[in-house]
N, C-alpha and C positions, 0 to 999 in steps of 0.2 A: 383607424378606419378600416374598416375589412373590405374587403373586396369581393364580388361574387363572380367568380366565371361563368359564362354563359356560352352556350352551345354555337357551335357554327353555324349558321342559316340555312346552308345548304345538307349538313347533316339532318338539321330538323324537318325536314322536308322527305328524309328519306321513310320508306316504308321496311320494316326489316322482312327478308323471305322467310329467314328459321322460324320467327316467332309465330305465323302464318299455320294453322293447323292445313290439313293434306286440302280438305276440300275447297280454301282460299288459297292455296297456292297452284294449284291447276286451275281458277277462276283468272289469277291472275298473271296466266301465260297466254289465255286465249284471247282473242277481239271482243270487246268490249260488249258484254250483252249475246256473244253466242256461245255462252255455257249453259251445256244440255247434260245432266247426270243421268250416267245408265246405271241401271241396278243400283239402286241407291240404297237408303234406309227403308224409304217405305213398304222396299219390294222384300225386306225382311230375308234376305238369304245369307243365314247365320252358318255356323260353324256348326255340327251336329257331335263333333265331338267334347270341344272345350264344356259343355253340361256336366256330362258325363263324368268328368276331374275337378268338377266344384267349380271351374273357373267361369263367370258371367261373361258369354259373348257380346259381342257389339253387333248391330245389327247390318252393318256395312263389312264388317267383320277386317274391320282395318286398312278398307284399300276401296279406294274413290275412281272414276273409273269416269269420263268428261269427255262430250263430240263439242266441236264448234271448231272455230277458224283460227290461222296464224296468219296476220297478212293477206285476209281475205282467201287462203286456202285450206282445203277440210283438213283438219286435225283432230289427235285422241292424245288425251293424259293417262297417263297409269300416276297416280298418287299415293303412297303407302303412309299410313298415319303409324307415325311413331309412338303417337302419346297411348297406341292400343298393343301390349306385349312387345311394348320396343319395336314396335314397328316389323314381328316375325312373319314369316311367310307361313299361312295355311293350306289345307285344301281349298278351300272356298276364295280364299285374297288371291291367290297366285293364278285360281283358274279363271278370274275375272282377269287379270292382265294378261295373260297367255293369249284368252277369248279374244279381247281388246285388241290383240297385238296379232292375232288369226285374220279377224275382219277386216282389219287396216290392209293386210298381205291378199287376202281376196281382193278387196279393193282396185288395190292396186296392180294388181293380174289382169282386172277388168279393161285396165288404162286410167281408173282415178284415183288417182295419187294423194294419199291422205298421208300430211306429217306427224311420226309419232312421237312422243314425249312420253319418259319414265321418269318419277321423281323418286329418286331411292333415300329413302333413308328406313337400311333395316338392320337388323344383326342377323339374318338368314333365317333359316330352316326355324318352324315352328317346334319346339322341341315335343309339346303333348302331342305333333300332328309329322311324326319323322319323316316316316317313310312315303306319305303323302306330299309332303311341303316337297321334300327330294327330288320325288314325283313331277310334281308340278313346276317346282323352278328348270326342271331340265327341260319342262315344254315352255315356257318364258326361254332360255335361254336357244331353243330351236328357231322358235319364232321371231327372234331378232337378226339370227344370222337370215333366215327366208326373206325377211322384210328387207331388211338392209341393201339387196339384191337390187330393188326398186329405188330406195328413200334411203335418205340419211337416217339415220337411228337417235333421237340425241338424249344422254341421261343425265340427271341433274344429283349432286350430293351437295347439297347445303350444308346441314348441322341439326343439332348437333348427336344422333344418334351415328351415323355416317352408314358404312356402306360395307357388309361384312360375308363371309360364309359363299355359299351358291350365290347368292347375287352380288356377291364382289365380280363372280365371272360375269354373270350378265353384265352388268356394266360394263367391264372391259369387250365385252363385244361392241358395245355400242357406237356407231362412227364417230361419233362425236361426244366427250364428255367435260360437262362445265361442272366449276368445283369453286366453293367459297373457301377461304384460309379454316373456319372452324367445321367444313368436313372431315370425313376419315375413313380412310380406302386401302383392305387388307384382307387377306382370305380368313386371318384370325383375329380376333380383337384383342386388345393388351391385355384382358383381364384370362382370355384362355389362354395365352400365349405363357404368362406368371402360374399360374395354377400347372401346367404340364410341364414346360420348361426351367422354372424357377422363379425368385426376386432377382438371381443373380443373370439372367436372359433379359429379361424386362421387368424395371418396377413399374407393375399400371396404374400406380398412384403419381407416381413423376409427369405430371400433366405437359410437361415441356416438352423433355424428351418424348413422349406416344406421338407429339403434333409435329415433330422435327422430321420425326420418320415416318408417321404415314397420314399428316396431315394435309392437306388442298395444295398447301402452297408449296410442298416437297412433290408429292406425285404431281402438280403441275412443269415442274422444275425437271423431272423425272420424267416424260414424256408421257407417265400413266392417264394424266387428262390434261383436256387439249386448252381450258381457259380458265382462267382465276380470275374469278371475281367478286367484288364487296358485298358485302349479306346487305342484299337493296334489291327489291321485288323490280325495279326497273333496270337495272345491271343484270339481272339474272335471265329477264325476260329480252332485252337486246343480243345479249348471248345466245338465246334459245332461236330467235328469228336468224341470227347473223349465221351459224351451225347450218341450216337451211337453205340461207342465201349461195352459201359455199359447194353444195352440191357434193356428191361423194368422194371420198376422199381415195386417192390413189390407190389406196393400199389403205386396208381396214389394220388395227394393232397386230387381233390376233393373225394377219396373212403374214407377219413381219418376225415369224419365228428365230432366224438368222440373227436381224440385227440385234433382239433383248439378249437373245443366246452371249452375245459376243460382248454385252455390257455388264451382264452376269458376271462373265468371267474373267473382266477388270477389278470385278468385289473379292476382297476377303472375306469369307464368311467369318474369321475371328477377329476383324475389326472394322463395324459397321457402324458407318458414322455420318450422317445430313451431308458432312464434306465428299467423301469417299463415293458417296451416293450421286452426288452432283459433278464429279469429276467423270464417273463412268459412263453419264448421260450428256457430258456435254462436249457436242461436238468440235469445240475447239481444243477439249481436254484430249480428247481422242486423237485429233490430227498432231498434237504435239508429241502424243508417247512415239505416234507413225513416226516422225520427224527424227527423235530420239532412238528408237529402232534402229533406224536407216542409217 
């Protein structure tokens, strides 16, 4: 008699975030029914260059841009569609979230406090659009430190493109960053890291190894983001409200140049390893070498 295993209850109930293209994943962070798209598709504000190199723009041009409410308070999604060049930043994608993330800072200058949300999953810089994408991430990454002054910041890396180039920093400005296990959070991505460095630095086919070291559940372990949670459009979206609830955080990462400085210099750069990584970040590992010093 064979047996059929059957799914847990509770899993089948779940919704996954990753599988969720950009524009139902910013639907389904906001109150229910107050998802309002700016600059959408139909307003047709395409990429003037991608023509130009043969390549068919998208007409949103990869990046979704959402007002409506968290909790009954005004919010804006910045969403980057992965499934459009890997989710790269252009002139046109990045000057919508920049925009997005401009208005919110008015806003909130005003006295009304609008919560932002960034959904990153990109591999950076548009490569046909360099020195623009460049450009432009470095006014995304202005406008989160301005913002953040008011509001929490909070950015979200699900999967599975993850989170790479100029807006690995963006993200790391953000006060607040929630991260699924099949995220991936790094200034380089395994596959540039192998091509400059070697197979013998990183193999970026070793799918283990790339998630050990700069996958969700390591940079969560690593203090590089602040929650881990299971690819479930409702665990991502309690995270996103709970970021919120929490109000700003003492001390934003990058104000904390000291402390990374000081766990850097716990690491071998010639023996890096999930362990070695988790020893230097963790605060008990630390108090013990104190102890042992002493």
């Amino acid at each position: 008699m064979t047996t059929v295993a059957t799914a847990h209850p509770a899993a089948m109930l779940r919704e996954s975030f990753i599988e969720l293209p950009a524009r139902e994943r910013a639907r389904s962070l906001l109150d229910a029914g107050s998802f309002r798209e700016l600059l959408g598709p139909f307003d047709k504000i395409e990429s003037p260059w991608l023509p130009l190199q043969g390549v068919v723009c998208q007409a949103d041009d990869g990046c979704v841009i959402a007002r409506g409410t968290i909790d009954g308070e005004p919010a804006v999604v910045a969403a980057i569609e992965s499934a459009f060049q890997g989710g790269s930043i252009g002139e046109v994608s990045g000057s919508k979230i920049a925009a997005a993330l401009e208005m919110a800072l008015r806003d909130c200058e005003r006295g009304k406090i609008v919560r932002p949300v960034v959904l990153f999953e990109t591999g950076g810089v548009r490569l046909q659009e360099a020195n623009l994408g460049l450009a432009v991430i470095a006014e995304i990454q202005a406008s989160i430190v301005a913002l953040r002054r008011h509001v929490p910041v909070v950015g979200v890396i699900a999967g599975m493109v993850g989170c790479f180039g100029g807006m690995s920093l963006a993200a790391a400005l953000c006060s607040y960053l929630v991260v699924t296990k099949q995220g991936r959070l790094g200034m380089n991505g395994p596959e540039v890291i192998e091509q400059e460095a070697g197979i013998e630095e990183l193999d970026a086919s070793d799918r283990r190894r790339v998630w050990q070291l700069i996958g969700g559940e390591q940079r969560a372990a690593t203090a590089l983001a602040d929650q881990l949670v299971d690819d479930d459009a409702d665990a991502v979206r309690a995270a996103v409200r709970s970021a919120f609830t929490q109000g700003l955080p003492a001390a934003h990462r990058s104000e904390q140049v000291d402390v990374f400085l000081n766990r850097l210099a716990r690491i071998d750069p010639a023996s890096v390893t999930p362990e070695t990584m988790h020893d230097a970040y963790n605060p008990h590992a630390q108090n013990n070498a104190r102890k042992e010093q002493a």
